[in-house]
Backbone as CSV, one residue per row, in Angstrom:
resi,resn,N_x,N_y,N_z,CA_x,CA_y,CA_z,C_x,C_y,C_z
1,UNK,-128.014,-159.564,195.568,-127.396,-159.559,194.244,-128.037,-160.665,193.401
2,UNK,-128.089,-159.989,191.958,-129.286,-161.340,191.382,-127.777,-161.903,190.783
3,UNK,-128.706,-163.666,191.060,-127.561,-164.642,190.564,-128.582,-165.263,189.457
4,UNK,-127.487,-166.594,188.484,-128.385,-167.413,187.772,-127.895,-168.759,188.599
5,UNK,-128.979,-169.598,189.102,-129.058,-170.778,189.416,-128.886,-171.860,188.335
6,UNK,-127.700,-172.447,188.596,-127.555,-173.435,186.973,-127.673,-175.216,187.886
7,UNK,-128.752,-175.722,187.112,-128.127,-177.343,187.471,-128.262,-177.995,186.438
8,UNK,-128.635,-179.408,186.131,-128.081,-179.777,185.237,-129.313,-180.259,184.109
9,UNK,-130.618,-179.828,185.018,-131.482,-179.933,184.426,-132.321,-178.509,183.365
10,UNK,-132.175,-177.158,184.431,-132.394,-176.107,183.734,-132.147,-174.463,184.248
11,UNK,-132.352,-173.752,183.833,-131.985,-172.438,184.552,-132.681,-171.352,185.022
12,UNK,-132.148,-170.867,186.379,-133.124,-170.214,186.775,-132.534,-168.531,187.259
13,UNK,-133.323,-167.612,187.539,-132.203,-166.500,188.650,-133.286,-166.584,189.870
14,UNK,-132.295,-165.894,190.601,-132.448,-165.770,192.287,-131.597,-165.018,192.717
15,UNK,-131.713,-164.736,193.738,-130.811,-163.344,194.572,-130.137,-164.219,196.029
16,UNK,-128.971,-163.398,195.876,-128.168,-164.027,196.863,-127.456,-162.708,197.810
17,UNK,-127.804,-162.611,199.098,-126.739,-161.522,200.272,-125.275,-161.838,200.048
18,UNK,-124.612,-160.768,199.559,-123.255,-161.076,199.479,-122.905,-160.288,200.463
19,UNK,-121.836,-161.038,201.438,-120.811,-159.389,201.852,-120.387,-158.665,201.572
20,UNK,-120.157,-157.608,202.327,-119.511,-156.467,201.385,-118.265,-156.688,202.267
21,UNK,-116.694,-156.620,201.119,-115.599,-156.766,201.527,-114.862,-155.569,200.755
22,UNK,-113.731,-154.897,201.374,-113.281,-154.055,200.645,-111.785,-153.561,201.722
23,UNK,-110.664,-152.832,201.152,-109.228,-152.761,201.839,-109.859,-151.492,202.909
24,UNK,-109.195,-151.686,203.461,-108.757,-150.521,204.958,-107.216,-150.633,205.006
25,UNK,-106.569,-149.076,204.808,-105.250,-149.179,205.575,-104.855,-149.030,206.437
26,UNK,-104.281,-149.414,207.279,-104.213,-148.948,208.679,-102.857,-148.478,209.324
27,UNK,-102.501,-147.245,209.711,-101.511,-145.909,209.806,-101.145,-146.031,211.394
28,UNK,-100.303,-146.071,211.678,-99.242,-145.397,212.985,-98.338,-144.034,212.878
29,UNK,-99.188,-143.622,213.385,-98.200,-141.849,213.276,-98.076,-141.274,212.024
30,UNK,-98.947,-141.696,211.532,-99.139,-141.050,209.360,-97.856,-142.657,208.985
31,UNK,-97.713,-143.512,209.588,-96.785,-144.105,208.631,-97.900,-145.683,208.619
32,UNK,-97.776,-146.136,207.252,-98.804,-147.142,206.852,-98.488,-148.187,207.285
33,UNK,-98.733,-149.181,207.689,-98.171,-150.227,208.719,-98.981,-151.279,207.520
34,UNK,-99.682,-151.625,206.812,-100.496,-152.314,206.252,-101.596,-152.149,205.467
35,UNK,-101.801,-152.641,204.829,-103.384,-152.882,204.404,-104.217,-154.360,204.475
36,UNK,-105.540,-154.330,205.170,-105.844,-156.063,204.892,-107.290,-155.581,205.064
37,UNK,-108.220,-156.400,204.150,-109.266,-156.713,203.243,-110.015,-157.127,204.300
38,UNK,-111.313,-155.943,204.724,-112.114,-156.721,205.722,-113.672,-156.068,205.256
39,UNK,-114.847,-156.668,206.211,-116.156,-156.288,205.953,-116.278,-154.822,207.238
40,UNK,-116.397,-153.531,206.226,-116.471,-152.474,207.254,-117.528,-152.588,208.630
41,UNK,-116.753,-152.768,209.628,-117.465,-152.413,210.957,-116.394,-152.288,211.647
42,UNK,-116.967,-152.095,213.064,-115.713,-152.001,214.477,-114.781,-151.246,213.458
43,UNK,-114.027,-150.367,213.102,-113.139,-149.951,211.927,-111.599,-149.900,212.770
44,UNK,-112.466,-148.775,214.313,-111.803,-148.308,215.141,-110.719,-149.554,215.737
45,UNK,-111.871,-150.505,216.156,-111.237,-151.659,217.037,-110.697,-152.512,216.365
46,UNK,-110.585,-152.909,214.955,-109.509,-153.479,214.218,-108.424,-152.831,214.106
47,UNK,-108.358,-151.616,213.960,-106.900,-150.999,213.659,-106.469,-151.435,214.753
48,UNK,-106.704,-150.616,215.919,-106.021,-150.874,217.128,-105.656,-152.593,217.683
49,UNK,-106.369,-153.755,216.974,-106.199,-155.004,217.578,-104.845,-155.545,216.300
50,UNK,-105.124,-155.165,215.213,-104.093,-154.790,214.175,-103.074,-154.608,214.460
51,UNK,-102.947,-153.223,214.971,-101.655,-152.943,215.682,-101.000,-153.620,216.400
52,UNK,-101.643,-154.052,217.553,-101.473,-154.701,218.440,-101.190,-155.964,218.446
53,UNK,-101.952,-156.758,217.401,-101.464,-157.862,217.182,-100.325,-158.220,216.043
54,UNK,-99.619,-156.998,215.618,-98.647,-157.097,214.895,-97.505,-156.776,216.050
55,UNK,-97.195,-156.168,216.750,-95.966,-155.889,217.842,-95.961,-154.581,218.249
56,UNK,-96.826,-153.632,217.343,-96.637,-151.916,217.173,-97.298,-151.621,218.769
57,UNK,-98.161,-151.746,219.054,-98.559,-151.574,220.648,-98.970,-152.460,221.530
58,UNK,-98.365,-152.042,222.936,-98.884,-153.105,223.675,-99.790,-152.697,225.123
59,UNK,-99.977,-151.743,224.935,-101.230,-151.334,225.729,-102.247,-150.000,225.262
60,UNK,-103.477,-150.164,226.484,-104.115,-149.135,225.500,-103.738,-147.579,226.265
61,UNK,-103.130,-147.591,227.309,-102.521,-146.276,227.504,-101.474,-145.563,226.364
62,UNK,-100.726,-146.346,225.682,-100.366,-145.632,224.404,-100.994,-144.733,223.572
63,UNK,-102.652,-145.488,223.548,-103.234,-144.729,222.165,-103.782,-143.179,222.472
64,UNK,-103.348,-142.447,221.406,-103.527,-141.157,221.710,-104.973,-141.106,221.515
65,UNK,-105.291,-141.429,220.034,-106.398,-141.021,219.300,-106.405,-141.989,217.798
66,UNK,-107.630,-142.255,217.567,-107.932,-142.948,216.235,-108.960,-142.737,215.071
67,UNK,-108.398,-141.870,214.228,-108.680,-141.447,213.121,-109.279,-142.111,211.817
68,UNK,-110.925,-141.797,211.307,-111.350,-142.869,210.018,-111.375,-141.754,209.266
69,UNK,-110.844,-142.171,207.880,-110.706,-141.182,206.804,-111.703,-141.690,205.837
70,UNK,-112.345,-141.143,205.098,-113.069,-141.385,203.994,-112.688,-142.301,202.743
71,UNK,-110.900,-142.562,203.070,-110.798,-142.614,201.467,-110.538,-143.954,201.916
72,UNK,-110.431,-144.791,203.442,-110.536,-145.883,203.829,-109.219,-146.528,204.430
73,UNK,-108.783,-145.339,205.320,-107.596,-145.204,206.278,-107.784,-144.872,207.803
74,UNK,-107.548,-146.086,208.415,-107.533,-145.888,209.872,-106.363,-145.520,210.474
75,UNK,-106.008,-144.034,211.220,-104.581,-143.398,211.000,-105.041,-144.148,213.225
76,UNK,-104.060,-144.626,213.767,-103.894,-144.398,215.183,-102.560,-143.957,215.769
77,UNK,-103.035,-142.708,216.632,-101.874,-141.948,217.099,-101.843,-142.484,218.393
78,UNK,-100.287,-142.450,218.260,-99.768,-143.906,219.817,-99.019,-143.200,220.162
79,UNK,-98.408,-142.950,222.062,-97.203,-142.630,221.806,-96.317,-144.002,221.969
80,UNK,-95.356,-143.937,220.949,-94.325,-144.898,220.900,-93.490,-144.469,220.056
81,UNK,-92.685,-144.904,219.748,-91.750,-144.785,219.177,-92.299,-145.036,217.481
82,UNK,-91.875,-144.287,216.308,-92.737,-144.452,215.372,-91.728,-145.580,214.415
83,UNK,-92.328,-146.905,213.646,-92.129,-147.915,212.963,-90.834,-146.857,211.935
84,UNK,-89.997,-147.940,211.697,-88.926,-147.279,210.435,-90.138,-147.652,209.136
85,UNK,-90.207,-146.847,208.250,-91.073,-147.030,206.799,-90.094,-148.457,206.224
86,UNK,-89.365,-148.951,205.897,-88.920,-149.947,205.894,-88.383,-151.001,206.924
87,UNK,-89.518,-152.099,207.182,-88.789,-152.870,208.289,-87.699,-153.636,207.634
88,UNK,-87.064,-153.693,208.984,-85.510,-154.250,208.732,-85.526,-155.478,209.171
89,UNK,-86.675,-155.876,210.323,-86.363,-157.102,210.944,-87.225,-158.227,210.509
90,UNK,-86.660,-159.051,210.695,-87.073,-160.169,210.103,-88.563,-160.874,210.553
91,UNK,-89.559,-160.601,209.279,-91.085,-160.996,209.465,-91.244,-162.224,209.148
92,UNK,-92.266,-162.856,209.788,-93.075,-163.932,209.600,-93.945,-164.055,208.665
93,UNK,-94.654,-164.533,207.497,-95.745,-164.306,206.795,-96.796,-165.569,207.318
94,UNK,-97.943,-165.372,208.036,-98.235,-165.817,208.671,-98.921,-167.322,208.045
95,UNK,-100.338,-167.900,208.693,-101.065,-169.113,208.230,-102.081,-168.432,207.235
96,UNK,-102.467,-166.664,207.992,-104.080,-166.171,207.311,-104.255,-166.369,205.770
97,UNK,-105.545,-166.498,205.494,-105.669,-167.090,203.955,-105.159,-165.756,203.036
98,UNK,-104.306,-166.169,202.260,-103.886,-165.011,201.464,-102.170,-164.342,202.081
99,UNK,-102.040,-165.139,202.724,-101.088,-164.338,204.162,-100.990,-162.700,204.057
100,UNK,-102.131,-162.882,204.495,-102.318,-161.270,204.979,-101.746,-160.562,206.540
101,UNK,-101.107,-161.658,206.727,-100.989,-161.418,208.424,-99.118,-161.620,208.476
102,UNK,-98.900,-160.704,209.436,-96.888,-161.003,209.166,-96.900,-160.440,211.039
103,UNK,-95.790,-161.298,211.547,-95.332,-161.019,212.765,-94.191,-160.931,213.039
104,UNK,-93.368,-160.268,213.521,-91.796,-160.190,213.819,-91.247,-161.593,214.364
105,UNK,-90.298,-162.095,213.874,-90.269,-163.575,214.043,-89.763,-163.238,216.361
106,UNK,-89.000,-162.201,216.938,-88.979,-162.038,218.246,-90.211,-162.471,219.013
107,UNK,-91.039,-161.904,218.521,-92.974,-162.147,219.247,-92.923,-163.651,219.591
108,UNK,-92.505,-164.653,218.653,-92.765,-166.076,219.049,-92.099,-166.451,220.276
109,UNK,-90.528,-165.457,220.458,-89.773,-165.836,221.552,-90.383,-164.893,223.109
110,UNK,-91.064,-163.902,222.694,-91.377,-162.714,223.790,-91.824,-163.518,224.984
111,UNK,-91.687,-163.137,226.185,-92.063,-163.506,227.360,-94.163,-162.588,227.354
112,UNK,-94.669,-163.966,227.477,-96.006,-163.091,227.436,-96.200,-162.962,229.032
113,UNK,-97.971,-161.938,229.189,-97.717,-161.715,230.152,-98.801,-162.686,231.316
114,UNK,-98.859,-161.721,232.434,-99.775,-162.443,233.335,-101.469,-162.897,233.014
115,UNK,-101.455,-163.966,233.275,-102.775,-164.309,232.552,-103.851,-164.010,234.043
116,UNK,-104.481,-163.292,233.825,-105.869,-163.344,235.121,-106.591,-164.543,235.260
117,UNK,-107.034,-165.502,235.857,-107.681,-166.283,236.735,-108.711,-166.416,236.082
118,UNK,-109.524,-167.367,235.360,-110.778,-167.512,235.433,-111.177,-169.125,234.976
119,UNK,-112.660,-168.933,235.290,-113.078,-170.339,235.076,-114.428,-170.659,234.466
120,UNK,-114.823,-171.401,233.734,-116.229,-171.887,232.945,-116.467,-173.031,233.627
121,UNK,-117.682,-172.759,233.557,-118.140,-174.311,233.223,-119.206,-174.473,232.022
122,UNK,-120.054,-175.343,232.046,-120.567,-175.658,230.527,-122.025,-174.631,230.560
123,UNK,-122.676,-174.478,231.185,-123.624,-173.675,230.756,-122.932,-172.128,230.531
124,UNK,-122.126,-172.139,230.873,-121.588,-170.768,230.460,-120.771,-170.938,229.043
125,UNK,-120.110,-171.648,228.299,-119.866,-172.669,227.589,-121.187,-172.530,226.566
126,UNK,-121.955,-173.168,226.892,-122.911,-173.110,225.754,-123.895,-171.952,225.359
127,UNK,-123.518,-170.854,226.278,-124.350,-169.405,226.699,-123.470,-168.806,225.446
128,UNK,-121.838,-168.895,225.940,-121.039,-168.426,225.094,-121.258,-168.543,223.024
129,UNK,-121.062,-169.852,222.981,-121.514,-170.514,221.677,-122.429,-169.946,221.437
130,UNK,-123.395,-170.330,221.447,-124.725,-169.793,221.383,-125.076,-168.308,221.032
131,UNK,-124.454,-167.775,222.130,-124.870,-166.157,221.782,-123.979,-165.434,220.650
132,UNK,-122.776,-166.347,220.403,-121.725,-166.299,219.431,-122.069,-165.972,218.200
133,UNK,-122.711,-167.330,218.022,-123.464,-167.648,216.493,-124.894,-167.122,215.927
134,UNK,-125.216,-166.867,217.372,-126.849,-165.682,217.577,-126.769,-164.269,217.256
135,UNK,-125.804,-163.837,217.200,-125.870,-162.349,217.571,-126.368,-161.781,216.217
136,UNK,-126.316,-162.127,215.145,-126.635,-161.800,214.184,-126.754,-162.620,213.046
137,UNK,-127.670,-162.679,211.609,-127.778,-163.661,210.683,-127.072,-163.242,209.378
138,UNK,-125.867,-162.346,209.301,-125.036,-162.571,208.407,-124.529,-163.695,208.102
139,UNK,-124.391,-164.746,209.199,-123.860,-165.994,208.913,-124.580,-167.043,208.130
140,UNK,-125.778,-167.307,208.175,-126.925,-167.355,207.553,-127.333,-167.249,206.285
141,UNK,-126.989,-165.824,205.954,-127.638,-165.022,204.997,-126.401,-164.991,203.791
142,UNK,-125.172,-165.239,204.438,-123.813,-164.950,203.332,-122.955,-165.885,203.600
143,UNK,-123.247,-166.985,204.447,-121.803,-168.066,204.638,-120.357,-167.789,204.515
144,UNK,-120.670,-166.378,204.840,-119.051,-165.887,204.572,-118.470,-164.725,205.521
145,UNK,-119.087,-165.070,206.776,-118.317,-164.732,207.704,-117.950,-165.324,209.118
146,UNK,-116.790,-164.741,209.664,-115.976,-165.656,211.575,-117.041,-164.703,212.176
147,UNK,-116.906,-165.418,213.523,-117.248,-164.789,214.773,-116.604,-164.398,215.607
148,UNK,-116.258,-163.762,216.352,-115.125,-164.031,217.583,-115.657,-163.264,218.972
149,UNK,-116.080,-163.545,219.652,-116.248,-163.404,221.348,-115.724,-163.419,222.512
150,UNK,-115.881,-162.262,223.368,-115.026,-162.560,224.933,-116.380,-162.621,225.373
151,UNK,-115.869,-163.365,226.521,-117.060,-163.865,227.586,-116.246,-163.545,228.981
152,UNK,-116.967,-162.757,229.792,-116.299,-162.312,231.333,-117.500,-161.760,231.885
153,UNK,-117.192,-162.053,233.397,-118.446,-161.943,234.761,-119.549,-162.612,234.183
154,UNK,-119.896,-163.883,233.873,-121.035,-164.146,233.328,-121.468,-163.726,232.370
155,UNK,-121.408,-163.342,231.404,-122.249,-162.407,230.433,-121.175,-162.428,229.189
156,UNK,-121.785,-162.378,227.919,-121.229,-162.028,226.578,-120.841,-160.546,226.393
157,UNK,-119.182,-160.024,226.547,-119.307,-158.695,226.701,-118.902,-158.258,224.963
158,UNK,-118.401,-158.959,224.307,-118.089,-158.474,222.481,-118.661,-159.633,221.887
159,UNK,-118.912,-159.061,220.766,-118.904,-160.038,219.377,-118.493,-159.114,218.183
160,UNK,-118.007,-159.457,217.794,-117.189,-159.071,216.517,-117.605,-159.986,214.978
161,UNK,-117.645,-159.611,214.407,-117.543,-160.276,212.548,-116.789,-160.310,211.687
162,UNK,-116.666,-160.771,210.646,-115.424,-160.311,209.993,-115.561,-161.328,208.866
163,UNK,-115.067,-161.050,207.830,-114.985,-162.102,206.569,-113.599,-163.017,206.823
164,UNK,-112.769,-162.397,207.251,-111.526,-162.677,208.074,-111.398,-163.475,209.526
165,UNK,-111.248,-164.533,209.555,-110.999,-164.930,210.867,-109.730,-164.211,212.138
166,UNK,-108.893,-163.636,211.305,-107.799,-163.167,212.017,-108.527,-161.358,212.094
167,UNK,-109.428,-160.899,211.250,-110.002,-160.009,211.912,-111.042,-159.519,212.578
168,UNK,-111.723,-160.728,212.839,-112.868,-160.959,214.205,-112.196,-161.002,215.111
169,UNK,-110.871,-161.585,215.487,-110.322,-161.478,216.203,-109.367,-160.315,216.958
170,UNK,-108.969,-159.659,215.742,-108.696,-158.528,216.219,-109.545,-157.182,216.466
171,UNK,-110.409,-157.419,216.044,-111.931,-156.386,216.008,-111.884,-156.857,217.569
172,UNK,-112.333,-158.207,218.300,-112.792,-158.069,220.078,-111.002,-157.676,220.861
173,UNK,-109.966,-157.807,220.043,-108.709,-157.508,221.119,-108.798,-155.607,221.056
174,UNK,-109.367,-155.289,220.058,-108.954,-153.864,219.842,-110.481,-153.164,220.614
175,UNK,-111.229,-154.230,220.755,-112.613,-153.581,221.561,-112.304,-153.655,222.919
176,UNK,-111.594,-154.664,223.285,-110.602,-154.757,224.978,-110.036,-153.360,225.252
177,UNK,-108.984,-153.178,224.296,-108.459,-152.037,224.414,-109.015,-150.393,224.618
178,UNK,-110.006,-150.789,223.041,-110.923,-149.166,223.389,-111.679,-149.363,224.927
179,UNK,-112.246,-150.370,225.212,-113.626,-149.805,226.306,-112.709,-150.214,227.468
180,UNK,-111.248,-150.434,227.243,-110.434,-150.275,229.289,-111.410,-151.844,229.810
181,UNK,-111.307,-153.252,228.826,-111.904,-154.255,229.275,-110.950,-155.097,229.641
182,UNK,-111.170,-155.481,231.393,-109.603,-156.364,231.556,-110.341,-157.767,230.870
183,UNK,-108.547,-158.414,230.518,-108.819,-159.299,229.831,-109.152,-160.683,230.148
184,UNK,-109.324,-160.866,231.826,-110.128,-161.974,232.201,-111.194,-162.695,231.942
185,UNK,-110.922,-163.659,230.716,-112.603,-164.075,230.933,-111.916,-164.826,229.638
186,UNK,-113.047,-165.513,228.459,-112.775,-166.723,227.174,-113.006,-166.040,226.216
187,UNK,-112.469,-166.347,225.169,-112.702,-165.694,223.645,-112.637,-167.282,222.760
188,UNK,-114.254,-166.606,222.471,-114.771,-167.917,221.445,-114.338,-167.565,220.039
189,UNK,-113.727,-168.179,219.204,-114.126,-167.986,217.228,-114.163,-169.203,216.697
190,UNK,-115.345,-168.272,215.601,-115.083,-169.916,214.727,-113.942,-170.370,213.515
191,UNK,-112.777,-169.696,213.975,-111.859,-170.182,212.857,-110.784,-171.008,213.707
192,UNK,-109.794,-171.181,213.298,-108.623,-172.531,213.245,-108.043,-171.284,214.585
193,UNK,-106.681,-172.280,215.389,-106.169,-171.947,216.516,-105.053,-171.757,216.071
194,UNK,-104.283,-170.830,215.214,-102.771,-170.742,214.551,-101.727,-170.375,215.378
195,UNK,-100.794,-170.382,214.888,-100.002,-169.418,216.236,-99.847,-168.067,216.273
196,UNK,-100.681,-167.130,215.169,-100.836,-166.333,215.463,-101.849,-165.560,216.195
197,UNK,-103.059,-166.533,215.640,-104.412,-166.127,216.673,-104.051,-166.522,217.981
198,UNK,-103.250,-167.450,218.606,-103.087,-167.239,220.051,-102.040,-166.565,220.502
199,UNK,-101.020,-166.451,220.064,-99.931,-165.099,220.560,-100.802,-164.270,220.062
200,UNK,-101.677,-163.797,219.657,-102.452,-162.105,220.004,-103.604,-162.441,221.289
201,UNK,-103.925,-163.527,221.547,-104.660,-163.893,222.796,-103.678,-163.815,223.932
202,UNK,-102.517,-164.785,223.670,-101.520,-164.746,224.770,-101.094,-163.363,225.330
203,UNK,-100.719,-162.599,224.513,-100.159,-161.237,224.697,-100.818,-160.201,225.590
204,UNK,-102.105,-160.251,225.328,-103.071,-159.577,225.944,-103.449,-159.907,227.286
205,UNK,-103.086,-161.171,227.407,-103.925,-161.628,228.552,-104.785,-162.829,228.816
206,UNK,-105.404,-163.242,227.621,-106.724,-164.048,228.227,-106.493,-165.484,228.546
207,UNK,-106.831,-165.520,229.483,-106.807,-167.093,229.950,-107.320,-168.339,229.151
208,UNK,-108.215,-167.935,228.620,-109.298,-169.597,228.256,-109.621,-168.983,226.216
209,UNK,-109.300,-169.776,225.628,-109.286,-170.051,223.936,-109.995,-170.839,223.529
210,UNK,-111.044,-170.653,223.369,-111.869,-171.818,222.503,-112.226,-171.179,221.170
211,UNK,-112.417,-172.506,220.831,-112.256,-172.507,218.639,-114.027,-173.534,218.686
212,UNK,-114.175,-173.409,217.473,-115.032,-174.527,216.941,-114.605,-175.263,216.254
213,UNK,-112.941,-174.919,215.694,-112.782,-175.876,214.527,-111.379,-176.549,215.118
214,UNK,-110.418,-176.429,214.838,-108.837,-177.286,215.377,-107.468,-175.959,215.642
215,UNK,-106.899,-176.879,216.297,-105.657,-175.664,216.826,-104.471,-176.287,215.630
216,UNK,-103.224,-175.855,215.157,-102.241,-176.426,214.925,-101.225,-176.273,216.315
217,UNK,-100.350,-177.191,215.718,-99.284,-177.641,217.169,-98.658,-176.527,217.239
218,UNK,-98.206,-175.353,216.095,-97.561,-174.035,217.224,-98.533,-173.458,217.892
219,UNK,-100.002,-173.453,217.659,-101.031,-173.222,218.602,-100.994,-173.223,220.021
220,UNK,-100.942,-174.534,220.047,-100.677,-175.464,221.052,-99.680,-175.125,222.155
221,UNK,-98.460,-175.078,221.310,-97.048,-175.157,221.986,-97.317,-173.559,222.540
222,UNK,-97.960,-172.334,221.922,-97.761,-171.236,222.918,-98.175,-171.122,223.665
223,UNK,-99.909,-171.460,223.718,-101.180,-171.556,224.880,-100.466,-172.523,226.017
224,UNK,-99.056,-173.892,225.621,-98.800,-174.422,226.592,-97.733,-173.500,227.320
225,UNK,-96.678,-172.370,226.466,-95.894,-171.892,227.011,-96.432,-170.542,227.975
226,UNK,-97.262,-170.018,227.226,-98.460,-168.693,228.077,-98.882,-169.461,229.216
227,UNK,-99.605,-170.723,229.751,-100.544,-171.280,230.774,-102.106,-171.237,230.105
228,UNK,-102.205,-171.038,229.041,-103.381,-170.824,228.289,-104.278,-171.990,228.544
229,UNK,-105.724,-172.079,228.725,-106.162,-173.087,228.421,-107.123,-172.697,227.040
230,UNK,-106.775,-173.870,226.396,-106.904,-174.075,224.467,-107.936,-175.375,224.615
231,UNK,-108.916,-174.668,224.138,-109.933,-175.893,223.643,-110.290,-175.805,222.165
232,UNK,-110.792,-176.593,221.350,-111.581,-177.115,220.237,-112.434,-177.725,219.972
233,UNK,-112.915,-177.898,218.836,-113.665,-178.801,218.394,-114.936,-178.529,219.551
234,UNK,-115.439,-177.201,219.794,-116.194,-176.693,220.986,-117.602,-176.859,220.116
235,UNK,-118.644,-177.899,220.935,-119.801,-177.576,220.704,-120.605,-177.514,222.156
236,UNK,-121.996,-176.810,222.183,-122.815,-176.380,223.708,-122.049,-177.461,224.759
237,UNK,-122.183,-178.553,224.996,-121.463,-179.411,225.742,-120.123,-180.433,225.830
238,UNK,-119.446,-179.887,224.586,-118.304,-180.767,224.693,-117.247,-180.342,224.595
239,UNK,-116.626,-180.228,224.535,-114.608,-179.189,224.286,-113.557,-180.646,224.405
240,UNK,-112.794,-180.417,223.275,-111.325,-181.043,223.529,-110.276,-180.191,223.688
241,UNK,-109.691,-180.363,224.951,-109.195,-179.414,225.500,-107.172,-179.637,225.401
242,UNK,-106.796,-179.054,224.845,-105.201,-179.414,224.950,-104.465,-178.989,225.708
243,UNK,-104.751,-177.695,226.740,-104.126,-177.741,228.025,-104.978,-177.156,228.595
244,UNK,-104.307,-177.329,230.190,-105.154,-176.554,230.741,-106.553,-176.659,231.390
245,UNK,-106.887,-178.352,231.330,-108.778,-177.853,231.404,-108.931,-178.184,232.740
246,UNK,-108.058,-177.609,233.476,-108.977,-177.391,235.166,-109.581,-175.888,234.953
247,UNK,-109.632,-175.319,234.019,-110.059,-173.755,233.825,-111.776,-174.502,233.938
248,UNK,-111.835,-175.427,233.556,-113.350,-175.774,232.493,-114.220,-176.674,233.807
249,UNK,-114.895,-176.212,234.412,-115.751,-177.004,235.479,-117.046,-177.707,234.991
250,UNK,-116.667,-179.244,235.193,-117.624,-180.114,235.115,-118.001,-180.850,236.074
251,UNK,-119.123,-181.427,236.002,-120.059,-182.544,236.831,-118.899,-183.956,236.961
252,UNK,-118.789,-184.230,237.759,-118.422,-186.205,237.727,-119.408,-186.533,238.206
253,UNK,-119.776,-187.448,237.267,-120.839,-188.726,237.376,-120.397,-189.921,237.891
């Protein structure tokens, strides 16, 4: 996109990669559960991490089938019980910028579930990072997008994008779901640790949370009530870790 470069001496144009951002609604049983503003990809695996990370499903044996419409509606047929068109119960409006994000205030109290077993250490750690921020140069090219990653059996198995930090994140929970991926293993992003980005980690399953940037204390307080281990401030060799870091295998010197 051509821009004009202004400073204070004189003027110039130049071209700048913008993202492309635009609404998706996203449907349970023909009934609209939402709309939230993302960069089209994964379309499939956001609805479904969407869902999911709102309370509407909690496994992927529910999903029947998931539907992209042209006019920019992701319809997913679940069996469950279908949402009342007016909720009655009392929502959360979350931290996401814009609060685009709402959770049933119950979810904070829900018993999450069994977390699977796993463990890092730092070259896997910096494999993770690394291949995070590698996978592609949108980040680069437009400074305006998250990352978000699971890492399991050795190897980088998602990466996700998103202009949205809360929907990189749900783009790799809803890619768990489509490809039947158990949820053992770390999910890297580069946005903040809220309490909603980890009750949709908690819920699912995953053991190990790392951020690049900071958790807040309801963050904290769920990853401590789940058994989560929650790190930050993650670069190739260092993590501050707020619970949990016998998950994280290091050298003593």
């Amino acid at each position: 996109m051509e821009t004009e470069v202004l400073t204070a001496a004189d003027r110039t144009t130049g071209t700048e990669t913008v993202l492309v951002e635009q609404p998706v609604e996203v449907a349970l049983n023909e009934i609209l559960i939402g709309t939230t503003m993302v960069m089209p990809s994964n379309l499939e695996a956001l609805a479904l991490g969407f869902l999911f990370g709102q309370g509407y499903l909690s496994s992927r044996n529910e999903v029947v089938e998931v539907l992209t419409c042209p006019e920019g509606r992701m319809t997913v047929y679940a069996k469950v019980e279908d949402p009342p068109e007016n909720q009655s119960e009392e929502m959360i409006v979350t931290s996401g910028c814009g609060g685009s994000g709402r959770i049933s205030r119950h979810m904070l109290q829900e018993q999450k579930v069994d977390l699977a077993e796993c463990f890092l250490d730092f070259d896997d750690v910096r494999r993770l990072i690394k291949g995070t921020l590698q996978v592609s140069d949108l980040s680069s090219k437009t400074h305006c997008v998250h990352a978000c990653s699971f890492w399991s059996d050795g190897e980088l198995k998602i990466c996700c994008e998103d202009v949205g930090r809360h929907n990189a994140v749900d783009k790799v929970i809803g890619t768990l779901l489509l490809e039947n991926i158990p949820a053992g293993g770390a999910m890297y992003t580069t946005g903040r640790l809220t309490s909603d980005i980890v009750l949709k980690c908690a819920r699912i399953g995953i053991p190990i949370v790392i951020s690049r940037t900071a958790p807040s204390s309801l963050g904290v307080d769920i990853a401590r009530q789940a058994g989560m281990t929650l790190a930050a401030y993650a670069r190739p060799y260092r993590l501050n870790c707020f619970h949990r870091p016998d998950r994280i295998k290091y050298v003593q010197k």
